[in-house]
C-alpha positions in Angstrom: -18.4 -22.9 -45.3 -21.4 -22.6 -47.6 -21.7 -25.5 -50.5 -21.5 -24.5 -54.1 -25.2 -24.9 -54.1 -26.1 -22.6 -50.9 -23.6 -19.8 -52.7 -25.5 -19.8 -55.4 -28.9 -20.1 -53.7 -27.7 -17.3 -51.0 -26.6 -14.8 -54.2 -29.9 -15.4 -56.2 -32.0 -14.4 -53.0 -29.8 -11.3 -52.4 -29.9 -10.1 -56.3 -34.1 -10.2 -55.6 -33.6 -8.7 -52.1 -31.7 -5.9 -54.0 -34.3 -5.6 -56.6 -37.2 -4.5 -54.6 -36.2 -2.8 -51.5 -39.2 -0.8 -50.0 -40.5 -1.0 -46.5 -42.5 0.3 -44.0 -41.9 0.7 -40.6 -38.5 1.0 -39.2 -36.8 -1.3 -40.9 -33.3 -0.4 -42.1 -30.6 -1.1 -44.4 -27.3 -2.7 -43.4 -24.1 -0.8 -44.6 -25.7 0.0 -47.7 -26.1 -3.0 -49.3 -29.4 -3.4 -49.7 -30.6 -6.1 -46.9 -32.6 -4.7 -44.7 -32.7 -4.9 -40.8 -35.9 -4.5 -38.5 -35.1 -2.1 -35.2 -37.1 -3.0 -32.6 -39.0 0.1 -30.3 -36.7 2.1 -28.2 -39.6 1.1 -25.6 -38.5 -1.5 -24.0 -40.7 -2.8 -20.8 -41.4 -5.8 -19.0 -45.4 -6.9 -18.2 -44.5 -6.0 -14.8 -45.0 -2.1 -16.3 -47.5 -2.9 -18.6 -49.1 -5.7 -20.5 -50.7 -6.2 -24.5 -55.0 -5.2 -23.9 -57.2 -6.8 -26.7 -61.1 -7.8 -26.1 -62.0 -11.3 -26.0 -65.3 -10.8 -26.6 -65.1 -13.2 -29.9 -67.3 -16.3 -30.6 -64.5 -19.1 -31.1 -64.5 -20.2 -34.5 -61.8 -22.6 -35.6 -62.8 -22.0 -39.5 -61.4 -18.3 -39.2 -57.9 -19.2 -38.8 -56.7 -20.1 -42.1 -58.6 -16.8 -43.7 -56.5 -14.3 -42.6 -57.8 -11.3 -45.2 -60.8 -11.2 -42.7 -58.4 -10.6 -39.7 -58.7 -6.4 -40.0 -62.7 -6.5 -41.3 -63.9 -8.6 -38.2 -61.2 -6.9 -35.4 -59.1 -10.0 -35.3 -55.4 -8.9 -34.2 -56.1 -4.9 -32.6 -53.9 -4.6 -29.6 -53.0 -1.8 -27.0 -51.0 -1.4 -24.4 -52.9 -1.5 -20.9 -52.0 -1.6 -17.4 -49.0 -3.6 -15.8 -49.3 -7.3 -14.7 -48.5 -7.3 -10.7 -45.4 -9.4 -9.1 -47.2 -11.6 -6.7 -44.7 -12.5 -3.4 -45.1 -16.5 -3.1 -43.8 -17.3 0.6 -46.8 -20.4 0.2 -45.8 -20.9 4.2 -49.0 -21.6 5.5 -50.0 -24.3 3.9 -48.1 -25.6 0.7 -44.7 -25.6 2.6 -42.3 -24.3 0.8 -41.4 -21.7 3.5 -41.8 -21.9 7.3 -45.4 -21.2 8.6 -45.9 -17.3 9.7 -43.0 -17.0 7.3 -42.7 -12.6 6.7 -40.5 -11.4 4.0 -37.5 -8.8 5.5 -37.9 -5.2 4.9 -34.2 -5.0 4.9 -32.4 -5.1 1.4 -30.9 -8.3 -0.1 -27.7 -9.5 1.2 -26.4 -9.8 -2.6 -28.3 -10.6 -6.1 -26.5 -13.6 -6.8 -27.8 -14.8 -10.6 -30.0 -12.3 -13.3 -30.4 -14.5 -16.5 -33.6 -15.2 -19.6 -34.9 -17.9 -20.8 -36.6 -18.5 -24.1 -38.3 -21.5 -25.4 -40.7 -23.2 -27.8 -39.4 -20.8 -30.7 -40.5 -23.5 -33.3 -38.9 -21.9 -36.2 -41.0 -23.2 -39.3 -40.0 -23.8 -42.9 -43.8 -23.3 -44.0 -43.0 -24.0 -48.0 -41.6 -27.8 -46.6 -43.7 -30.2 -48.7 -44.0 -32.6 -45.4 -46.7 -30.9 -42.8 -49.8 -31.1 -41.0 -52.0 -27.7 -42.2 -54.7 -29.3 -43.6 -55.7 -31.7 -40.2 -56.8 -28.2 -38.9 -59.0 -27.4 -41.9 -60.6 -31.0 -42.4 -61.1 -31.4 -38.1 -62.3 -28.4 -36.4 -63.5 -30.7 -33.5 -60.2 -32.5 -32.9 -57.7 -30.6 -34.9 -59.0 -26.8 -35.3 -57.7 -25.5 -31.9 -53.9 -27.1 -32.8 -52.1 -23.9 -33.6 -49.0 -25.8 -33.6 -50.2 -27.6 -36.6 -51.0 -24.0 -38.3 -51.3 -20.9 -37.6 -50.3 -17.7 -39.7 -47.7 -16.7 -37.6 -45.6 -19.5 -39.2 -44.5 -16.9 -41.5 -42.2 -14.9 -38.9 -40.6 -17.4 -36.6 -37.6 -15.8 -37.3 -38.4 -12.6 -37.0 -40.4 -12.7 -34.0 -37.3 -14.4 -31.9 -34.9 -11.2 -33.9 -37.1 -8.9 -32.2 -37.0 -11.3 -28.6 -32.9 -10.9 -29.0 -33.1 -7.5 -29.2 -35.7 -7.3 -26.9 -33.0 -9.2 -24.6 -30.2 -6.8 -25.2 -32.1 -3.5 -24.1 -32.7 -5.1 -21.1 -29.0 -6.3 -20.8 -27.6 -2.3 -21.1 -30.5 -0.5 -19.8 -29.6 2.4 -17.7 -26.2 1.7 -18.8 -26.3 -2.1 -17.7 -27.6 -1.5 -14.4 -29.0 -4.6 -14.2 -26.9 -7.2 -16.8 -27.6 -10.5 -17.8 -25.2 -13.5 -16.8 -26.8 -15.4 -19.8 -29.6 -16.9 -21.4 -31.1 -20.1 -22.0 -33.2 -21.8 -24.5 -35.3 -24.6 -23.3 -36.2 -26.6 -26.4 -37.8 -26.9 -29.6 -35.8 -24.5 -31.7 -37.4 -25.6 -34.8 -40.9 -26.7 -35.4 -39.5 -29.9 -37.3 -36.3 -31.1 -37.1 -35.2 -29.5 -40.3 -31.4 -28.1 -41.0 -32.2 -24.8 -42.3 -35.3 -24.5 -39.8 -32.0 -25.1 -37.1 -29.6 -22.6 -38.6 -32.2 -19.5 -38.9 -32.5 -20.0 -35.4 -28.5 -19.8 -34.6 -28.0 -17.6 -36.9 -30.5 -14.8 -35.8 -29.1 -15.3 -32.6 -25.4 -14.8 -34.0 -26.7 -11.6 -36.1 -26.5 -13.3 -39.4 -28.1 -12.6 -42.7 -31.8 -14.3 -42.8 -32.9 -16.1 -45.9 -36.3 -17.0 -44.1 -37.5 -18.8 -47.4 -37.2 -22.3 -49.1 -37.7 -24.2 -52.1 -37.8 -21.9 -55.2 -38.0 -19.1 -52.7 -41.1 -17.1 -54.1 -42.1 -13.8 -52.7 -38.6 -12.8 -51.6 -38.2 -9.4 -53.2 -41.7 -8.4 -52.5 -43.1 -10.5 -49.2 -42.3 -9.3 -46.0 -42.2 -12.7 -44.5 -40.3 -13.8 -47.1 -37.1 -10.9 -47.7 -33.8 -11.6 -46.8 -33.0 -9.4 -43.7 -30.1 -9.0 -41.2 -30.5 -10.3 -37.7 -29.7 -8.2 -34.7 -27.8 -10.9 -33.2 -27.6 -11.4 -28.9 -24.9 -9.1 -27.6 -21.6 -10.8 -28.0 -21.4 -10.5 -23.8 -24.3 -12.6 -22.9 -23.4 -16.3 -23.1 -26.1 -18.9 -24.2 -27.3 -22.4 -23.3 -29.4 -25.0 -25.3 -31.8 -27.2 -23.8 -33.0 -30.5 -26.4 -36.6 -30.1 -26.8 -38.9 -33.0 -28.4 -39.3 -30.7 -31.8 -35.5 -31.4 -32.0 -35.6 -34.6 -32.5 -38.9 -35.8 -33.8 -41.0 -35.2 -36.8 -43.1 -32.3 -35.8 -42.3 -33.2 -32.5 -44.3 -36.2 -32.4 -42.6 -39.3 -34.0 -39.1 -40.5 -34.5 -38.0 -40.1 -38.1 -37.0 -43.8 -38.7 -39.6 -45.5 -36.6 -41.0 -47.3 -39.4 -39.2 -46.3 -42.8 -42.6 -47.6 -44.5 -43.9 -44.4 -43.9 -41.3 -42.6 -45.9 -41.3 -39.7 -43.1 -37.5 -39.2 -43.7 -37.6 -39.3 -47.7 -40.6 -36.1 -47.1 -38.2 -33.4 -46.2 -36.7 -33.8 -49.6 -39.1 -35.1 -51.5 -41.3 -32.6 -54.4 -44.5 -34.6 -53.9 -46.2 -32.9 -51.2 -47.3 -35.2 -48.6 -50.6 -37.0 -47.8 -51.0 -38.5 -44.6 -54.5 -39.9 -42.9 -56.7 -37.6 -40.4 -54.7 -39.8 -37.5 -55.5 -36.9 -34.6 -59.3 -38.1 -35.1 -59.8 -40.6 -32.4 -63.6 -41.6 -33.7 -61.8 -43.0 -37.0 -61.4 -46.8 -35.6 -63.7 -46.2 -32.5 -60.6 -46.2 -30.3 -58.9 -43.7 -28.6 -55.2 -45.2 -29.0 -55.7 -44.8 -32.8 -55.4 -40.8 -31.8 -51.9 -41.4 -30.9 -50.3 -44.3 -33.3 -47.6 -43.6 -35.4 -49.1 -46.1 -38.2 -52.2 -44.8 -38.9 -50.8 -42.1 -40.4 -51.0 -43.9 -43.8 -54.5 -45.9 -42.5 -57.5 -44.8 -44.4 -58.3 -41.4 -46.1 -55.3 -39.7 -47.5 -55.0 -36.0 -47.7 -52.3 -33.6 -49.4 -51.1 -31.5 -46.0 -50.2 -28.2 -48.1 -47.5 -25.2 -47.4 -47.7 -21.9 -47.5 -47.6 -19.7 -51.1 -44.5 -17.3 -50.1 -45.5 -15.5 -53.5 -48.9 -14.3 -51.4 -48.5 -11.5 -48.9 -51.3 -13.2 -46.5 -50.1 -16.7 -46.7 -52.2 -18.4 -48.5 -52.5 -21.9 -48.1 -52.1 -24.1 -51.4 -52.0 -27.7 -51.8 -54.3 -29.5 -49.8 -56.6 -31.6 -50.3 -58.1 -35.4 -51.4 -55.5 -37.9 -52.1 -54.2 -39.4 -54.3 -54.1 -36.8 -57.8 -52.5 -37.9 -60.5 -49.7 -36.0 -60.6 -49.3 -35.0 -57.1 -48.6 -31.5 -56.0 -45.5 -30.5 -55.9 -42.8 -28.4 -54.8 -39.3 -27.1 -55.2 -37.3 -29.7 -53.4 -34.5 -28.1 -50.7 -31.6 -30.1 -49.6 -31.7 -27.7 -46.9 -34.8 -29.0 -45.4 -33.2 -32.5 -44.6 -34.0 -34.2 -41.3 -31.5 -34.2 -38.8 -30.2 -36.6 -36.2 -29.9 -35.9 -32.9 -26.2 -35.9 -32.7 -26.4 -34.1 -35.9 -28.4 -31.0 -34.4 -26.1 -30.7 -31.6 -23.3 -30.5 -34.1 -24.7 -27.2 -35.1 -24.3 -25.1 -32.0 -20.4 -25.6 -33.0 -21.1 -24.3 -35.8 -21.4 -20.4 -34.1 -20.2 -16.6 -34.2 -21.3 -16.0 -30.1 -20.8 -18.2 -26.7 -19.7 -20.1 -25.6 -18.6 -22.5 -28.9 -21.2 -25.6 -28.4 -24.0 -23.2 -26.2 -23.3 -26.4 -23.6 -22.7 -29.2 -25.4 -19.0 -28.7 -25.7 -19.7 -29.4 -21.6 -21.1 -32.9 -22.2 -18.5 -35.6 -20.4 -16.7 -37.0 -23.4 -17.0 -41.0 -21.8 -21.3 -40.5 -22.6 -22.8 -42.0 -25.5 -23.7 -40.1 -28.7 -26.2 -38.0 -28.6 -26.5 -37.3 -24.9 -27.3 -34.2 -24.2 -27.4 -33.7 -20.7 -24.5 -31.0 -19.1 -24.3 -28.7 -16.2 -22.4 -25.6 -15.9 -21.5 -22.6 -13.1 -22.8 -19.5 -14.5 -20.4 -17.2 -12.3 -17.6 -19.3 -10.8 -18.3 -17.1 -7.8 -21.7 -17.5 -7.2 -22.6 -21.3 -5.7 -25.2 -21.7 -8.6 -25.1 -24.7 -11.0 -27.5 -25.0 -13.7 -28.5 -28.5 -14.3 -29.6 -29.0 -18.1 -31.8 -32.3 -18.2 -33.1 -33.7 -21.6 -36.3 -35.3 -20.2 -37.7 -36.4 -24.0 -38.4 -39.8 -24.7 -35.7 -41.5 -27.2 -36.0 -42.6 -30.8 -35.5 -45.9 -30.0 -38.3 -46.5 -27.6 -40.6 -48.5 -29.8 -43.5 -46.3 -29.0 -46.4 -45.7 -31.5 -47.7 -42.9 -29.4 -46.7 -39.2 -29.9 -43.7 -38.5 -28.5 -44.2 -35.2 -26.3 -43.9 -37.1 -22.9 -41.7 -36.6 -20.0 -39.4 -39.1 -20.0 -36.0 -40.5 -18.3 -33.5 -43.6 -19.6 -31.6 -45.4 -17.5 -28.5 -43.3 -18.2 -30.2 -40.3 -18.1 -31.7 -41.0 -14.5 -28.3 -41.8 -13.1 -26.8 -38.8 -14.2 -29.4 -36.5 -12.7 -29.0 -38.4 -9.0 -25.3 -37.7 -9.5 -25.7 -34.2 -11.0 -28.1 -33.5 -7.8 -25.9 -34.9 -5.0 -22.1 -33.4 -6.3 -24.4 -30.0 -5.8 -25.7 -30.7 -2.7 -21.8 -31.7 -1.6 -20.0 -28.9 -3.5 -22.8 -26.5 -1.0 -24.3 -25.1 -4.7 -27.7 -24.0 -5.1 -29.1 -25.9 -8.0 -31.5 -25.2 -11.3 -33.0 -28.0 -13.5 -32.9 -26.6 -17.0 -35.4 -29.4 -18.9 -38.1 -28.7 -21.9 -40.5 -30.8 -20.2 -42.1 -29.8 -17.0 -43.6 -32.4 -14.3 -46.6 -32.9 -12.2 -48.6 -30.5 -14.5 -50.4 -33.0 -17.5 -53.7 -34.8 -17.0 -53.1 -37.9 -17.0 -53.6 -39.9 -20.7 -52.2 -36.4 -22.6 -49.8 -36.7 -24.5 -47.4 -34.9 -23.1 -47.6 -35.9 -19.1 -44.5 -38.1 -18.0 -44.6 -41.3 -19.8 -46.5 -44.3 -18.1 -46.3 -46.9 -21.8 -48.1 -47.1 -24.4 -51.9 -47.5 -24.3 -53.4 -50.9 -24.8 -57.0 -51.0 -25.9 -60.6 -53.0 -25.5 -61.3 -54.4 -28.8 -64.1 -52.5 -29.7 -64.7 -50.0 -26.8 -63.7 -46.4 -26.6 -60.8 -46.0 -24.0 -57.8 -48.1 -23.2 -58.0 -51.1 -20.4 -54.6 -50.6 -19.1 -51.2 -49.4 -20.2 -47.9 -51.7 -21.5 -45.0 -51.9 -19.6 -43.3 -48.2 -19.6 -39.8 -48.0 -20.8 -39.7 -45.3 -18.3 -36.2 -45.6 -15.6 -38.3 -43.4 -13.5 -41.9 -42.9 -12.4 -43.1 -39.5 -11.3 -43.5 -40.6 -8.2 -40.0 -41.8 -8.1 -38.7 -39.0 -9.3 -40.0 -35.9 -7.1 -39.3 -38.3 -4.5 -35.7 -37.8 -5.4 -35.4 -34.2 -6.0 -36.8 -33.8 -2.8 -34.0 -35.2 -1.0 -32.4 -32.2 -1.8 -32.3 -28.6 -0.2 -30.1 -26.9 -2.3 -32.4 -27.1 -5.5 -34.2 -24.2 -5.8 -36.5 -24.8 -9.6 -37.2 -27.2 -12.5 -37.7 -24.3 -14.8 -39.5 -25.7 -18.4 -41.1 -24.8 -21.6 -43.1 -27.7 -23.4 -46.3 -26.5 -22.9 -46.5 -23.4 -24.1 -47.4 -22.0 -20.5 -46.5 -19.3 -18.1 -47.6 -21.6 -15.0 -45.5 -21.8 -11.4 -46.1 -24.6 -9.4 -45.0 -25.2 -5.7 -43.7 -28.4 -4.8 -43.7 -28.4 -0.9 -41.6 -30.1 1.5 -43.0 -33.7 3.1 -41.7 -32.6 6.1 -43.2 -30.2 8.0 -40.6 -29.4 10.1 -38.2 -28.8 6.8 -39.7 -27.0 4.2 -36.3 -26.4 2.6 -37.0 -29.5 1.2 -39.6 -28.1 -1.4 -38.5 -26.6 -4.5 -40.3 -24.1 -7.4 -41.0 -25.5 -11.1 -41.6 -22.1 -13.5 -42.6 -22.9 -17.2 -42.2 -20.3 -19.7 -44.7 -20.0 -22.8 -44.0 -20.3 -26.4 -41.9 -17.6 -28.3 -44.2 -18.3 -31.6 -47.8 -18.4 -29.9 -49.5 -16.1 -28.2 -48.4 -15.0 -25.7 -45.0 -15.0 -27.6 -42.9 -13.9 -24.2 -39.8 -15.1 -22.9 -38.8 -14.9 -19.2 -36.5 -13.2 -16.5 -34.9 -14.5 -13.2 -32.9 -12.4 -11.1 -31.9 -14.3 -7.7 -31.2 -12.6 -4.4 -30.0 -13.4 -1.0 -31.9 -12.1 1.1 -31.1 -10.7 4.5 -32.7 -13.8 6.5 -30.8 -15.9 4.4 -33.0 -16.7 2.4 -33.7 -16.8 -1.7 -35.9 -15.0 -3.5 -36.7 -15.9 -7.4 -37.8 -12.9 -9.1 -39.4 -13.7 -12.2 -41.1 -11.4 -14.8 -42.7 -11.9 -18.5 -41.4 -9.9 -21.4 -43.7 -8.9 -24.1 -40.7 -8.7 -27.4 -40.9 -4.9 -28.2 -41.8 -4.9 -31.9 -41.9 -1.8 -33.4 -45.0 -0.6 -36.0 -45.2 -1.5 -39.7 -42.1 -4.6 -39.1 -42.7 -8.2 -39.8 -42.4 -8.7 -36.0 -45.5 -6.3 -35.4 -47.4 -8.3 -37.9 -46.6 -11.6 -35.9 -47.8 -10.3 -32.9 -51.0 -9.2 -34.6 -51.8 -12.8 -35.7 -50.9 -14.2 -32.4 -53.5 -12.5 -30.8 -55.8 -13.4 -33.8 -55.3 -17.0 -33.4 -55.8 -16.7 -29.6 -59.2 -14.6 -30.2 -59.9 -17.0 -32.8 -59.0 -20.8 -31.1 -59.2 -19.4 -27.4 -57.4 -21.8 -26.0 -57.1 -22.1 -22.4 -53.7 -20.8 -21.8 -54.3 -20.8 -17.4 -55.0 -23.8 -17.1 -55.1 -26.2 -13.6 -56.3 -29.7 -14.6 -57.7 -31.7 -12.1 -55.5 -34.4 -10.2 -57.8 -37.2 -11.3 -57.9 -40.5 -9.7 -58.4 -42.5 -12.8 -58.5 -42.5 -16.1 -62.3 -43.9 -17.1 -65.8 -44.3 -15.6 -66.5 -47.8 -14.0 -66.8 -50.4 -15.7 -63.9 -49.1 -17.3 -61.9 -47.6 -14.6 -58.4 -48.1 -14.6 -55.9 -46.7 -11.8 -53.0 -44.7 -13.1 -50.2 -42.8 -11.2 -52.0 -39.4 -10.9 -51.0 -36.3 -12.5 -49.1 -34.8 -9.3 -48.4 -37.7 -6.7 -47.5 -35.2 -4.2 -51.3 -33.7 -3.9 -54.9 -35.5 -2.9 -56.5 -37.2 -6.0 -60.3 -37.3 -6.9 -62.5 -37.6 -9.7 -61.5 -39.0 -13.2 -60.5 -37.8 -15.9 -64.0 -38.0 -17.7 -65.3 -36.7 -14.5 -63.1 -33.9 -13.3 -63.6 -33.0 -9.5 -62.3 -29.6 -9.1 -61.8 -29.7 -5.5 -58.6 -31.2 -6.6 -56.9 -28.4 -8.4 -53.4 -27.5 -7.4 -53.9 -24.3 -5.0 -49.9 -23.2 -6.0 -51.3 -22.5 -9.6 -52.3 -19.1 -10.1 -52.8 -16.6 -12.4 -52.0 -13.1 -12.7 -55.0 -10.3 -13.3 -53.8 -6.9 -14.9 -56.6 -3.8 -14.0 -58.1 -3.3 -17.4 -56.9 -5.9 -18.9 -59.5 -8.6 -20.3 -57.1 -11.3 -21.3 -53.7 -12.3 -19.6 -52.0 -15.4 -20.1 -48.6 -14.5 -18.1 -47.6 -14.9 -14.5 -45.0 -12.4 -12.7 -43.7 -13.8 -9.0 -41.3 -13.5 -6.4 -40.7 -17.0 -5.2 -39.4 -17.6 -1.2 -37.4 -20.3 -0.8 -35.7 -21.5 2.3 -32.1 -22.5 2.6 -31.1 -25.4 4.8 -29.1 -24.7 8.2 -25.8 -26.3 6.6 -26.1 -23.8 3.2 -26.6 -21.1 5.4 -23.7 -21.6 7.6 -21.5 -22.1 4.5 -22.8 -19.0 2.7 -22.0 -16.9 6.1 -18.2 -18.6 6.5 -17.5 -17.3 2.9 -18.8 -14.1 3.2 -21.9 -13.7 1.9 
């Protein structure tokens, strides 16, 4: 039930909404009352038909970003639709092991499709009026800060209606050819909100429950005329497609990056609400102290040179960017405060999915065993109860409580956690189920010293130098090491399947044992719903006629339709990516260490399962993981998606139980 306060709030923005109510596009109203509604195209197709064409024949410039009335004059944002992204068959038999060498795939059909489901991830829905962000760090920086889109970027105006047109996008696919080909459900892998934020949470489940979308805050300005900014009815995911929820680190930590209450000095929790916006130090420069660990510490956020962060004007039609600057002023800028924007807790943003109109009541936590601690949000679940399948859902982020100082984007495993997996993995293996890990983070992938590879400990550093001479003691329950080691002990799991990164990567992790490659398994990552390439992902799983799996996996562009906010989204996606270039196909190195001698410390590489050379100041790229590849569309100058059918081989005990019960 709404407060007094939300009523009122709710019935001012719908007046305004009712007040000015013209639009372009193919927007529509709702029932006649005035809220409009944005129809996605009636073209619906997968990359694997065609794929977005733009030239990336731009200069990078991180300066252009913010000045998005330049985006049309300069040829920022023009898009096309070119030729279709190939589905590569991955057997990787002959020398990565994850299928028997010689390995050919059966011209005979499937036996039976046993699983089609989506996922979606990295969504980041953004208040952009909250007084509390990080915009400015991408003005003031350009060499360590300018090429963080996920500190600003103008498509922070339509988070929401970006993952509207991804729902519906979702549903076409779900009926087409009068659901031919349906979905068994979705799942969201992490970082729903960009911030931790209540109402940045509840946009998010309630465009997916096809509520009414007040995508504004504050003294909502701009929300009878701004696009971005107009109430509007969400499509909502069709009421027969059941959703999961995966904890990502945005969840849970303040801009993904530090617990809330880590050091109350810092007033992080009191900036949600407060009207002062907030000044905070350039703490993603590393040349500031001379050290490196000063990039990553939680207390230098208030160390040295203060600047106002800034928000976005809803009132402008661009976005522009107000509030920044050299701190302190006297008075500070300010903004209307929003109770809405509070900070929540962990267990308090899983108490939202109960709070839903679609299912299943909870989106998996109503499946977390009662007897774990609060907050644990770790649960599996059978997505056909007659299909062997079990989908594993893993929170792999590190805790609030872990007494780091460094940014909090690692992978990471408590002791709890840990145990649960090993017991998750071998009632699978004994209950004959094929198995999924659903986590946000992906493994195996991260150079090491970033800040999102799995967790080794904070970084201790030389007094005085510029890189760290060792690491503290991790809090980690699990290596890296130790942990692939583990999940290959069993043949029934299939793929770690991840967002985090904001990648469309597949990675093979092959068997140790020759002789059984059924040992290796598939990790998939899927890219960021809010960035470029804004996609989400399909798997439909077959049995093959050899007995065997095969993991087909395709990129979906969300079919936005001309002249809606959605459209204008994509255009400043590709902007930012024409602008930043970032490199979104990346294959790091599998360094040996982390520094040149004399400084050269040994770290647990980035992939323990793969030969190790170089450093990571001196990449040799001999060592490049050969299971990382990238798709090439004809025609197509820029792709930054990945379409496969992954081989995978069933051990002689699964394949004996799937023939006995009649598969």
């Amino acid at each position: 039930m709404k407060s007094f306060f939300e009523y009122k709030k709710f019935c001012l923005i719908f007046i305004m909404g009712m007040l000015v109510f013209s639009l372009s596009g193919c927007s529509s109203s709702d029932g006649g009352n005035g809220i409009q509604s944005y129809p996605i195209s009636s073209d619906v197709q997968k990359t694997d038909e065609r794929m977005l064409s733009f030239s990336m024949s731009f200069v990078p410039d991180t300066n252009r970003l913010s000045q998005v009335s330049t985006y049309d004059s300069l040829g920022y944002g023009s898009w096309t639709f070119g030729a279709a992204l190939p589905v590569m068959p991955r057997t990787d038999s002959a020398t990565f092991g994850i299928m028997p060498a010689g390995y050919v795939v059966p011209a005979l059909p499937p036996r039976a499709k046993l699983l089609n489901f989506f996922a979606i991830t990295d969504i980041h829905i953004t208040d952009k009026e909250a007084p509390n962000q990080m915009i400015y760090l991408q003005q003031l920086n350009p060499t360590w800060s300018g090429t963080n889109t996920s500190i600003y970027s103008p498509v922070m105006m339509y988070t929401t209606h970006v993952l509207d047109a991804a729902i519906q996008t979702a549903n076409a696919l779900h009926n087409k050819d009068n659901k031919a080909n349906p979905f068994d459900f979705g799942i969201s892998l992490g970082d729903t909100c960009n911030n931790t934020s209540y109402n940045e949470l509840r946009w998010y489940i309630d465009v997916i429950d096809g509520k009414v979308i007040t995508p504004s805050s504050g003294d909502h300005l701009g929300a009878g005329a701004i696009d971005y900014q107009k109430p509007y009815k969400a499509a909502g995911l069709d009421k027969t497609i059941p959703w999961y929820q995966t904890l990502g680190n945005h969840d849970h930590f303040y801009i993904g990056s530090f617990p809330v209450d880590a050091n109350p000095a810092l007033g992080i929790r009191d900036s949600y609400l407060s009207r002062n916006v907030w000044a905070v130090a350039d703490f993603l420069d590393p040349t500031i102290a001379g050290t490196f660990p000063v990039m990553f510490n939680l207390d230098n956020m208030k160390t040295g040179t203060l600047y106002y962060q800034g928000l976005i004007d809803g009132s402008t039609p661009l976005g522009n960017i107000i509030h920044t600057g050299l701190a302190p002023q006297n008075p500070p800028p300010t903004v209307a405060a929003d109770p809405d924007r509070r900070s929540l807790l962990r267990t308090e943003w899983i108490s939202q999915f109960f709070n839903t109109t679609t299912t299943p009541v909870g989106h998996g936590f109503n499946l977390v065993n009662p007897v774990q601690q609060s907050g644990f949000a770790c649960y599996s679940f059978l997505p056909k109860s007659n299909i062997p399948i079990k989908v594993i859902v893993l929170d792999d982020t590190q805790r609030e409580d872990d007494g780091s100082k460094d940014i909090h984007g690692h992978g990471y495993l408590d002791a709890n956690r840990w145990a649960w997996l090993k017991a998750e993995l071998a009632a699978g293996q004994a209950n004959n189920q094929l198995m999924i890990i659903a986590a946000h983070i992906p493994i195996a992938v991260v150079k090491i010293g970033d800040e999102t590879e799995w967790w080794l400990g904070d970084r201790v550093a030389v007094p005085g130098s510029w890189w760290e001479s060792s690491i503290s003691t991790p809090d980690n329950a699990v290596t890296l090491a130790g942990l692939i080691t583990e999940l290959q002990k069993y043949p029934n799991l299939l793929m770690w399947i991840a967002g985090h990164r904001h990648f469309n990567t597949v990675k093979a992790f092959a068997s140790t044992d020759a002789a059984h490659p059924e040992y290796g398994f598939w990790q998939v990552e899927t890219s960021s719903l809010r960035d470029f390439p804004q996609q989400f992902r399909t798997f439909e799983i077959y049995l093959n006629s050899d007995y065997t799996i095969a993991i087909k996996t395709i990129n979906v562009d969300p079919a936005v339709a001309a002249g809606t906010p959605a459209a204008t989204s994509r255009k400043y996606a590709i902007a930012a990516q024409q602008i930043v270039q970032n490199n979104l196909r990346l294959n790091n190195p599998n360094a040996a260490s982390i520094g040149t001698a004399p400084v050269d410390i040994l770290l647990p590489s980035m992939d323990p399962t793969r030969p190790q050379g170089g450093t990571l100041l001196v990449p040799n790229y001999t060592y490049t993981d050969p299971t990382i590849i990238y798709g090439v569309a004809p025609g197509v100058p820029y792709t930054a998606s990945y379409n496969a059918t992954l081989y995978k081989k069933l051990s002689a005990d699964m394949v004996t139980w799937l023939q006995t019960h009649g598969f």
